[in-house]
C-alpha positions in Angstrom: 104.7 86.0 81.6 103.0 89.2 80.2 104.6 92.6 79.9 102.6 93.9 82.5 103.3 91.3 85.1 106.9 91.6 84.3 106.9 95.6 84.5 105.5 95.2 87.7 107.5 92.2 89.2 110.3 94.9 88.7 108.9 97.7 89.5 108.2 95.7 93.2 111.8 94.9 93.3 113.3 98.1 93.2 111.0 99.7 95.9 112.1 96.8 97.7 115.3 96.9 97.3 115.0 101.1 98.2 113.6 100.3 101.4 116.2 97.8 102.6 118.7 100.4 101.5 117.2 102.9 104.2 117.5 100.8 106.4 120.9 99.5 105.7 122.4 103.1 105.7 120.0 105.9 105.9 122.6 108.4 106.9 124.7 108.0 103.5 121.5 109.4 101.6 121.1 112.9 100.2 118.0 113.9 102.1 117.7 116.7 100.0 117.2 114.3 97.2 113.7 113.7 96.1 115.2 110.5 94.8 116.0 109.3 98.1 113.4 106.8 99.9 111.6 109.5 102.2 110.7 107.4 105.2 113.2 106.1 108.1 112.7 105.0 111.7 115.0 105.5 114.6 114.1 102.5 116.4 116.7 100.2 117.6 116.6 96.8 116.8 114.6 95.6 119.9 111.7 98.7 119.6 111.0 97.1 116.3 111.0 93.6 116.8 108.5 94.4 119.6 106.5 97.4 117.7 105.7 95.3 114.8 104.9 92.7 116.5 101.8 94.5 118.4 101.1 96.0 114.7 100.7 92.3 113.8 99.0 91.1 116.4 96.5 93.9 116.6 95.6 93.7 113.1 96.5 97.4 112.7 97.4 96.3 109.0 93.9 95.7 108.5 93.6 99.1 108.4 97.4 101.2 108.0 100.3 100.6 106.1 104.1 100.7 107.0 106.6 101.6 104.5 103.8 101.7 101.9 104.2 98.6 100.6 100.7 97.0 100.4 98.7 94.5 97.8 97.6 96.5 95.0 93.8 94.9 95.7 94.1 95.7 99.1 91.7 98.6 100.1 93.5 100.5 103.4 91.1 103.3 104.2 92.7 104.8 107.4 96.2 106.7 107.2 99.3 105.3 105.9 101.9 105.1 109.3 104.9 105.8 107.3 106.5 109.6 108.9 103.6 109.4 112.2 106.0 109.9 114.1 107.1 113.2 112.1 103.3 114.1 112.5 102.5 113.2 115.8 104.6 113.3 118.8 105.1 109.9 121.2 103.1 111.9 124.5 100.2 112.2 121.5 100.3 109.0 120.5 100.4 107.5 124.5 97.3 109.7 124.7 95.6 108.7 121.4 96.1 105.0 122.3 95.6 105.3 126.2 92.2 107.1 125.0 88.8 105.4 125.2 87.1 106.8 122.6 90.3 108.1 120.2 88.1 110.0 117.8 87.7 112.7 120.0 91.0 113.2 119.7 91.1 112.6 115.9 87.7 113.0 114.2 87.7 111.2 111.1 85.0 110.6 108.2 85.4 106.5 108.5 83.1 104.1 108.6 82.4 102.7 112.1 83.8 99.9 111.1 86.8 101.4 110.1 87.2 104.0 113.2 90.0 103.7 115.5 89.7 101.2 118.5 90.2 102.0 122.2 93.7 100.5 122.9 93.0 101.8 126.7 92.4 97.9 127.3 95.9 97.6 126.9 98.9 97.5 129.7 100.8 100.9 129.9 103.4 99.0 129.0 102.0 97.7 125.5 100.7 101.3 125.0 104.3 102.7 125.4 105.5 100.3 123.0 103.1 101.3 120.2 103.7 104.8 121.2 107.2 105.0 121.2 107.5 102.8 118.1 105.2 104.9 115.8 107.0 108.1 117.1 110.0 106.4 115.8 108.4 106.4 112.1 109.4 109.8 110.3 109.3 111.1 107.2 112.7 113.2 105.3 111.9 116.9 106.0 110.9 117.5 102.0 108.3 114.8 102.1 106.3 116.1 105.4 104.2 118.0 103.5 103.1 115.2 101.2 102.7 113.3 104.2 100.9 115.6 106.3 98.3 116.1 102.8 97.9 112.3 102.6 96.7 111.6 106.0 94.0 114.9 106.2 92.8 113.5 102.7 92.4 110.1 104.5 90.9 111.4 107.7 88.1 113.8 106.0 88.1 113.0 102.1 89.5 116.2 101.3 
């Protein structure tokens, strides 16, 4: 095993390892601390068994990432999801996925092929679901404006 492989085998680990500690006890970190893990949901248990589910099964990871944890040869070109919910609030995101053409909502520089789909096809109740999971997504207060940066540079390039 090379260097590199190894450097990065570990490197994978810790984030890991960062991220199940958030979710073990987010409350015992120093959200102050810039080496805390910034992002945390507030769903309960049952919100994100069924939240991820539809992010499976709609292929939304084609597209977005969760927690940023993603294949380093994997090209995502829309906005990450990790702190949405600190960005957009769950009425906006009902409307946004309740809308038949969302980009009048969001304008964004990508590709057709890349553009958000109409979710309008799906039952209110599916629609709440996404909603109210991705509003559960946030982002610690001292990484919003990282966050906030990272999803403009992603919607227009700049």
């Amino acid at each position: 095993m090379t260097v590199v492989t190894t450097v990065i085998l570990l490197l994978a680990a810790m984030f890991i390892y960062a991220i199940i500690q958030s979710f073990i006890s987010p409350s015992q970190q120093n959200s102050s601390s810039k080496d805390a893990v910034p992002f945390y949901s507030t769903a309960d248990a049952a919100l994100t068994r069924s939240g991820t589910k539809l992010y499976k099964d709609l292929h939304c990871r084609d597209c977005h990432t969760i927690w940023s944890v993603r294949n380093i040869t994997q090209f995502v070109p829309a906005p990450s999801l990790d702190g949405i919910g600190s960005l957009r609030s769950e009425e906006w995101l009902y409307a946004y996925f309740s809308a038949k053409n969302p980009q009048e909502m969001l304008p964004s520089r990508m590709k057709k092929k890349y553009k958000m789909p109409s979710y309008a096809h799906l039952t209110d109740d599916e629609r709440m679901v996404l909603s109210r999971y991705f509003a559960s997504l946030k982002v610690r207060s001292w990484y919003l404006e990282e966050t906030k940066k990272s999803e403009q540079e992603k919607l227009t390039g700049k």
